[in-house]
C-alpha positions as CSV (number, residue, x, y, z in Angstrom):
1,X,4.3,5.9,47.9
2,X,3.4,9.4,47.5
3,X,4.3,10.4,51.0
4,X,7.2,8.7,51.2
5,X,8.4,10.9,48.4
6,X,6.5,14.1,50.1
7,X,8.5,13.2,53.8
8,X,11.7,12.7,51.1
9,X,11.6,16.1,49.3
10,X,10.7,17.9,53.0
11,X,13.3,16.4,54.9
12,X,15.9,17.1,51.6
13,X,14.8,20.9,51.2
14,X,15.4,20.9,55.2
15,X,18.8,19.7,54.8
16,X,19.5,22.0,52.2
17,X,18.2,25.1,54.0
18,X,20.5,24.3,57.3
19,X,23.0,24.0,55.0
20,X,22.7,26.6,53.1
21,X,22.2,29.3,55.8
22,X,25.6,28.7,57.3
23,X,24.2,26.4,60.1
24,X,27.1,24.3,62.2
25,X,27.3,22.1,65.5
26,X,28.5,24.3,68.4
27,X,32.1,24.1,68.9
28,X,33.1,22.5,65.5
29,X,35.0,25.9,63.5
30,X,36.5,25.9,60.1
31,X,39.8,27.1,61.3
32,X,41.8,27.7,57.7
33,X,44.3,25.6,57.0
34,X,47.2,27.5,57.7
35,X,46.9,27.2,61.6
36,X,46.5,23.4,61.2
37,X,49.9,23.8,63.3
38,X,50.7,26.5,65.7
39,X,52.6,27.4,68.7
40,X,50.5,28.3,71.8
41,X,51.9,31.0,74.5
42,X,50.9,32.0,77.4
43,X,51.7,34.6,80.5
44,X,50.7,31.5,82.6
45,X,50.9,27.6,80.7
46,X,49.3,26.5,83.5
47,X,45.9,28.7,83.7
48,X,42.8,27.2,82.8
49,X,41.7,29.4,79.7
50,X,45.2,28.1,78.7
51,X,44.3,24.5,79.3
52,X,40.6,25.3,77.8
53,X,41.9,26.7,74.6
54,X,44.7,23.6,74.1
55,X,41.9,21.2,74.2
56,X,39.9,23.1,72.2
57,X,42.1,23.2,69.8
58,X,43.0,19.8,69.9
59,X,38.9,19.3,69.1
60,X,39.6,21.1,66.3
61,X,42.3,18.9,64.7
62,X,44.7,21.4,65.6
63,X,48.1,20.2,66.1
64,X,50.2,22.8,69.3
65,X,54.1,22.3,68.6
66,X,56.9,24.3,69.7
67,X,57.8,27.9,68.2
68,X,59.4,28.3,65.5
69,X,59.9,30.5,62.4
70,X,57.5,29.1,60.2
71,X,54.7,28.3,62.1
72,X,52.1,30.6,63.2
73,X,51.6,31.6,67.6
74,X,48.8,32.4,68.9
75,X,49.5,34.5,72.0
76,X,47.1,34.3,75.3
77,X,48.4,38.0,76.8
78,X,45.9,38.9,79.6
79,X,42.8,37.5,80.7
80,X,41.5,39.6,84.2
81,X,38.1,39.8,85.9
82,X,36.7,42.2,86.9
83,X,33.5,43.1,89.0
84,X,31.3,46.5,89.3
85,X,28.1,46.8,91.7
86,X,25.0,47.0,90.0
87,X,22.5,47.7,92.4
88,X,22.0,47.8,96.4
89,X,19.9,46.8,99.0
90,X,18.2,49.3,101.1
91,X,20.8,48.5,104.2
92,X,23.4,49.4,101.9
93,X,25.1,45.6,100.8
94,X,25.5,45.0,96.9
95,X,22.8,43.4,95.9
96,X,24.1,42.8,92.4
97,X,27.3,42.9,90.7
98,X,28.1,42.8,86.7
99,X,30.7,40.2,86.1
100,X,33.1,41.2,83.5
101,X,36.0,38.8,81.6
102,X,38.1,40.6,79.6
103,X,41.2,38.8,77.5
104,X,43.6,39.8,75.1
105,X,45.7,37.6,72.5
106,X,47.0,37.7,69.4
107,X,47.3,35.5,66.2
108,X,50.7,36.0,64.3
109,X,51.5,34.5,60.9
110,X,54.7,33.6,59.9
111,X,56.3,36.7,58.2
112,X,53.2,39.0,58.9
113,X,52.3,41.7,62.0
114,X,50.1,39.7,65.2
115,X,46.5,40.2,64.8
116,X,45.3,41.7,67.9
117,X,42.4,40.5,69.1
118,X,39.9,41.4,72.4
119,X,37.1,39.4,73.9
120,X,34.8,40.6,76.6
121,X,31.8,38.4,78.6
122,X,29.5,40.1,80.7
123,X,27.1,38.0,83.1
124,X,25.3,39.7,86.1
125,X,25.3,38.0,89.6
126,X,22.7,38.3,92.1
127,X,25.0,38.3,95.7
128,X,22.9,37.3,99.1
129,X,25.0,37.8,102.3
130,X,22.0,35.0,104.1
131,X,23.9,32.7,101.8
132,X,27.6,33.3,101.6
133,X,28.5,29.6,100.5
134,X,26.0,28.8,97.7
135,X,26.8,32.0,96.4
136,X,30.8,31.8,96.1
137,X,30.0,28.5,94.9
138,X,27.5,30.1,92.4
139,X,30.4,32.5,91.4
140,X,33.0,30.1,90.5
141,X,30.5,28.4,87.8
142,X,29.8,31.6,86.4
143,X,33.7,32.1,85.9
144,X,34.4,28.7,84.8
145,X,31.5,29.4,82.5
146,X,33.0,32.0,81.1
147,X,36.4,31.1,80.5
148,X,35.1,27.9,78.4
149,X,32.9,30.7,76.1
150,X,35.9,32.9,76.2
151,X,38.3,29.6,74.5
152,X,35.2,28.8,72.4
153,X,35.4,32.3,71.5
154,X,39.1,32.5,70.5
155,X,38.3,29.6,68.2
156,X,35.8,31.1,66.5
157,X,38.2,34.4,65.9
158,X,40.5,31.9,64.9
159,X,38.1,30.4,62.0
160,X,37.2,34.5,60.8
161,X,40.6,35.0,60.2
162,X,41.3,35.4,56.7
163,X,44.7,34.2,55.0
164,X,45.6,36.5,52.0
């Protein structure tokens, strides 16, 4: 009986320490209340950070309606990619690039300035001209990768911003 109530108390106090140290699942954001509802645009509907963040926010239990006075936007402006060498190999090929995903949007509230906001993902990438195929294959899921932590990120901009 007594450990029983020892296993009780440790598993409580470890409940109330994840709890009370801000601990939450991955990909499940607070976003406030006041973007319950919003209008998502885009230079390009059909992209796939634009697809990424509308399911993601769907996840969220947030409904996307069409613009309107009222309701707040949240505005995808740019997203680019961009790549920089790193290091060589003694013949004089790139041997390794830096990956870099840079985008831009912006939340606007009704009757208040957008919040501008900027996210940028760095990843490295090891390039092997022996292998051309595995490694543009390689490079595509490090992109895709990034884009779904860039929409992750937006959400979790979204949930920081606070509602005065």
């Amino acid at each position: 009986m007594l450990i029983k109530r020892i296993c009780f108390a440790i598993m409580a106090l470890t409940i109330m320490a994840s709890a009370g140290c801000g601990f939450k699942l991955q990909r499940s954001y607070q976003i406030p209340d006041v973007l319950s509802q919003l209008s998502l645009t885009s230079s390009d509907e059909y992209s796939e950070l634009t697809r990424l963040v509308r399911e993601r926010l769907r996840l969220n239990n947030v409904k996307v309606v069409d613009a309107a006075n009222d309701i707040p936007v949240l505005r995808l402006m740019t997203d680019s990619l961009e790549r920089s060498t790193l290091s060589l190999y003694s013949t004089g090929n790139v041997a390794e690039y830096e990956l870099i995903y840079l985008v831009e949007f912006a939340v606007a509230l009704p009757g208040k300035e957008a919040q501008p906001f900027k996210i940028e993902i760095r990843r490295d990438y090891l390039d092997d001209p022996r292998t051309a195929l595995a490694k543009s294959r390689e490079m595509e899921l490090l992109v895709k990768e990034m884009r779904v932590q860039a929409a992750d990120r937006i959400l979790q901009s979204m949930a920081s911003i606070e509602v005065n």
